[in-house]
C-alpha positions as CSV (number, residue, x, y, z in Angstrom):
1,X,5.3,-2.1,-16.3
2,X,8.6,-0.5,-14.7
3,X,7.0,2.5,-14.3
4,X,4.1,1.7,-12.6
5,X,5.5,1.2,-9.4
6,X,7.1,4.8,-10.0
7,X,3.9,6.1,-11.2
8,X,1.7,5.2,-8.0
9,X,4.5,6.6,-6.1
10,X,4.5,10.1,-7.8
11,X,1.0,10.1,-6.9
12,X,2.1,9.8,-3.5
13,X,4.4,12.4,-3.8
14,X,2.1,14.9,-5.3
15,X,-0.3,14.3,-2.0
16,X,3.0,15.4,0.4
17,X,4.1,18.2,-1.8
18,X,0.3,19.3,-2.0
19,X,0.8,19.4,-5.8
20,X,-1.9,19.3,-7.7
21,X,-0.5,20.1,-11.4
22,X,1.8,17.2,-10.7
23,X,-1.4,14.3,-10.1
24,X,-3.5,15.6,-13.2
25,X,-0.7,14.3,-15.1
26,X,-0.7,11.2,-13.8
27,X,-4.8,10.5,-13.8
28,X,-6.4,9.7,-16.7
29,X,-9.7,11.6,-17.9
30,X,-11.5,8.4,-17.5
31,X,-10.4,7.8,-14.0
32,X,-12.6,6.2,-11.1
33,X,-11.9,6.0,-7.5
34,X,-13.6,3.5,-5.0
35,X,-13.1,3.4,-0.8
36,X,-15.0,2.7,1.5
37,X,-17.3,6.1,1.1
38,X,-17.2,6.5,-1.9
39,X,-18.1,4.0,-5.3
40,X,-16.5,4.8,-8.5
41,X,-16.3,8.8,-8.4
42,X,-15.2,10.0,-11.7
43,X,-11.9,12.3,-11.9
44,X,-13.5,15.4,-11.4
45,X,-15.8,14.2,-8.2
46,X,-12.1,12.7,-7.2
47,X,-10.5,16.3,-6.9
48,X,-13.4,17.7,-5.7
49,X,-13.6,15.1,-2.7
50,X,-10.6,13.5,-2.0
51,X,-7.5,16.0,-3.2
52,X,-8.2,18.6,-0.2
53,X,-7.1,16.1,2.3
54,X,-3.7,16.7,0.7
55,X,-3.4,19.5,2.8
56,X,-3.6,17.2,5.7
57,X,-0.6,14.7,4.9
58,X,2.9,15.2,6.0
59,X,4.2,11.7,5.0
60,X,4.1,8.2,3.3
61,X,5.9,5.2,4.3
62,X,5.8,2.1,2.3
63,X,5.4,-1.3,3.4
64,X,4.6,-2.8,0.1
65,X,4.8,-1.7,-3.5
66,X,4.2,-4.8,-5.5
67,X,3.4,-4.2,-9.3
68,X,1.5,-7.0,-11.3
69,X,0.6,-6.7,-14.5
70,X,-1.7,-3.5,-15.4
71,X,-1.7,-2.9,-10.8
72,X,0.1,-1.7,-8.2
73,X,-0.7,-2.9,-5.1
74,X,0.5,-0.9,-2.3
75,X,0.4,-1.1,1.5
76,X,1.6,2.2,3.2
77,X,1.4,4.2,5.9
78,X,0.5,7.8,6.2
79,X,1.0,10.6,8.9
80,X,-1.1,13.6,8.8
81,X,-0.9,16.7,9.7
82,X,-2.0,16.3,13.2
83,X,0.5,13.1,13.9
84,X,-2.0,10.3,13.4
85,X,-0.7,7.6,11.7
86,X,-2.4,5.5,9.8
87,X,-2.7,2.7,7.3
88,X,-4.6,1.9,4.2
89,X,-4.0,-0.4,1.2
90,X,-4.5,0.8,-2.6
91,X,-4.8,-0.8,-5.7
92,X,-3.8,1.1,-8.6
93,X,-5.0,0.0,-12.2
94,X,-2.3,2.0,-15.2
95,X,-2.6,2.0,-18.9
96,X,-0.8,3.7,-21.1
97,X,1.3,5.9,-18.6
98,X,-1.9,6.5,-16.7
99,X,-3.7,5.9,-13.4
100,X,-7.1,4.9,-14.9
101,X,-8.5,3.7,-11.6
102,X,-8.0,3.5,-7.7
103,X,-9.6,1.2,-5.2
104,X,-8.5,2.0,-1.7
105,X,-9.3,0.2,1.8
106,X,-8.6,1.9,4.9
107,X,-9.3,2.2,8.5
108,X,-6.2,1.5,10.5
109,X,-4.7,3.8,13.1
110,X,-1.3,2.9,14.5
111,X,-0.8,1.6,16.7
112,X,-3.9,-0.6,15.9
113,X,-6.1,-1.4,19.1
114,X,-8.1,-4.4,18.1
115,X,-10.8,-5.1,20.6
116,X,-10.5,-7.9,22.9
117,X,-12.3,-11.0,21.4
118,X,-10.9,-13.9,23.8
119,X,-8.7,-14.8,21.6
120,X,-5.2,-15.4,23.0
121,X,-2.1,-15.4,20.0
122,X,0.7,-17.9,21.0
């Protein structure tokens, strides 16, 4: 379980470096990815979809890294190409050396701008 928290980040990694050879290693053939769009893609519909917005990332800063078990849960945020900043939360399921699955929740830009509900914080 000591490498898991180094696993999730190499796949980080590979994102900034735009390095594709490096996050086939690290995915398992049986891998499925989940957000918001999309619902348990299989590895190939994964690189199809979601690895081209690689070329849009500049950096990752994490907030959390907190491995449990056979996850990763990780709170970061990202700057892209363009300067937006944002922020999204993944969990990362590994076996065996391997990212076998990825749930990811997102929608943040920072700064956040939450709309005015009435609600006053004290």
């Amino acid at each position: 379980m000591n490498n898991y928290a180094a696993i999730t980040k190499a796949c980080f990694d590979a994102y900034v470096r735009k390095d594709r050879s490096a996050i086939e290693l690290l995915i398992n053939d049986g891998f499925s990815f989940t957000n918001p769009l999309d619902n348990r893609i299989d590895r190939k519909a994964y690189f199809e979809r979601c690895w081209p917005n690689s070329q849009h990332i500049e950096e990752f800063k994490f907030i959390q890294v907190v491995p449990f078990e056979d996850k990763v849960f990780v709170v970061y945020e990202g700057k892209s190409s363009t300067g937006d900043v944002f922020r999204n939360t993944e969990i990362f399921t590994i076996r065996k050396e391997k990212i076998i699955e990825v749930e990811v929740y997102f929608g943040w830009t920072i700064p956040h701008k939450a709309p005015d509900n009435g609600f006053v914080n004290e």
